[in-house]
N, C-alpha and C positions, 0 to 999 in steps of 0.2 A: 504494500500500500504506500499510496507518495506522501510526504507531509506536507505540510502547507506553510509558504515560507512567511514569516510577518516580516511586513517593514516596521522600522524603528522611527521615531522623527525626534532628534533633540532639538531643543529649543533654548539659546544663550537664554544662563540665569544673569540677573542682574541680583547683587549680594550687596547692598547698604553698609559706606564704612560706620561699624559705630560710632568712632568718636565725632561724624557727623551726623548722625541721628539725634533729632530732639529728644531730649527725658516727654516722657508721657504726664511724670507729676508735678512738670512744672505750668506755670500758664503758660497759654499761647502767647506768643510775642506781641506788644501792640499793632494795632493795624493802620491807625488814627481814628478817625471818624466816618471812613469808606465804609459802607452799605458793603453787604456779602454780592448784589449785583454789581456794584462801583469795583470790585476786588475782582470778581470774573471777568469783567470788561476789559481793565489793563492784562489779566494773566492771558487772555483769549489773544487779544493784539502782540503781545511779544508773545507767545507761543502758538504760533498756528498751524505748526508743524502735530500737534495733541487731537485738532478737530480732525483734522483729515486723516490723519491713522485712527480716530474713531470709525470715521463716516466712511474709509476703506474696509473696518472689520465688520463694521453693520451692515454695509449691504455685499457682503461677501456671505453673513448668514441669510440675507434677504434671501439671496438667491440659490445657498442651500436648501433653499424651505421651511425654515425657521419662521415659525410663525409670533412669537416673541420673543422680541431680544432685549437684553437687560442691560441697562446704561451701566450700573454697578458693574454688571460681568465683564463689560468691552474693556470700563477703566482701570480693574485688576490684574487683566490681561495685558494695557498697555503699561502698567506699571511693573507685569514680570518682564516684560521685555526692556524695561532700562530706557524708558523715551526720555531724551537730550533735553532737558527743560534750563528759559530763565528764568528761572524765578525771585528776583530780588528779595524784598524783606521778608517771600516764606518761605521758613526752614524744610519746607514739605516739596516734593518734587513735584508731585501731583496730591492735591488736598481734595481731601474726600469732598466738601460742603461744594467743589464745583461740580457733582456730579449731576446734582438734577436740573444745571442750565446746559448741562454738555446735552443732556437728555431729550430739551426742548430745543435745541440747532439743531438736533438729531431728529425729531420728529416733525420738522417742517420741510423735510428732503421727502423730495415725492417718490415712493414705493418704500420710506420706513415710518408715514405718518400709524397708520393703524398694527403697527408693528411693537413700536416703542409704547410700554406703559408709563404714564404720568401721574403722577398725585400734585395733590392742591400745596403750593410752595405755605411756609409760616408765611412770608414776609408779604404775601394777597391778602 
């Protein structure tokens, strides 16, 4: 009987040096007075290299068939792959709280509007 051969796929991990990783117990660094929208605005504009390797992996599921695809999931994914961010004063390469504006650019692209789930932002 034949075996069946598998393919293997590595994928570069990206490994966080610690001694540049934020403490978790400390506070967040000040922001000033930027709105979390005013804070995605600037990170959107010097990083636009993040949206587009979103809105490449989402509809790369689009067109797997994937009938919902998870803003969380894409941006966990772009963060094991070690995406090149500027990030000025945050210490975070990619910060979580940009997730559900990445979510809404993402769902105004035609063929991942009823794709992408939304919830009602606090800040509506």
């Amino acid at each position: 009987m034949r075996s069946k051969r598998r393919m293997i796929i590595e994928y570069p991990l990206h490994l966080p040096d610690p001694a540049r990783q934020p403490s978790l117990l400390d506070p967040p660094p000040a922001q000033g007075d930027l709105s979390i929208d005013e804070r995605f605005r600037q990170f959107h504009e010097a990083n636009p290299q993040v949206y587009r390797a979103l809105r490449e992996m989402a509809l790369a599921q689009a067109a797997a068939g994937v009938r919902r695809i998870s803003p969380k999931l894409l941006f966990e994914q772009l963060r094991a792959r070690g995406v090149a961010t500027a990030t000025g004063d945050d210490p975070y390469r990619l910060n979580n709280i940009y997730t559900s504006r990445y979510a809404r650019l993402l769902a105004a692209e035609p063929g991942l509007a009823d794709r992408i789930p939304l919830r009602k932002l606090m800040a509506e």
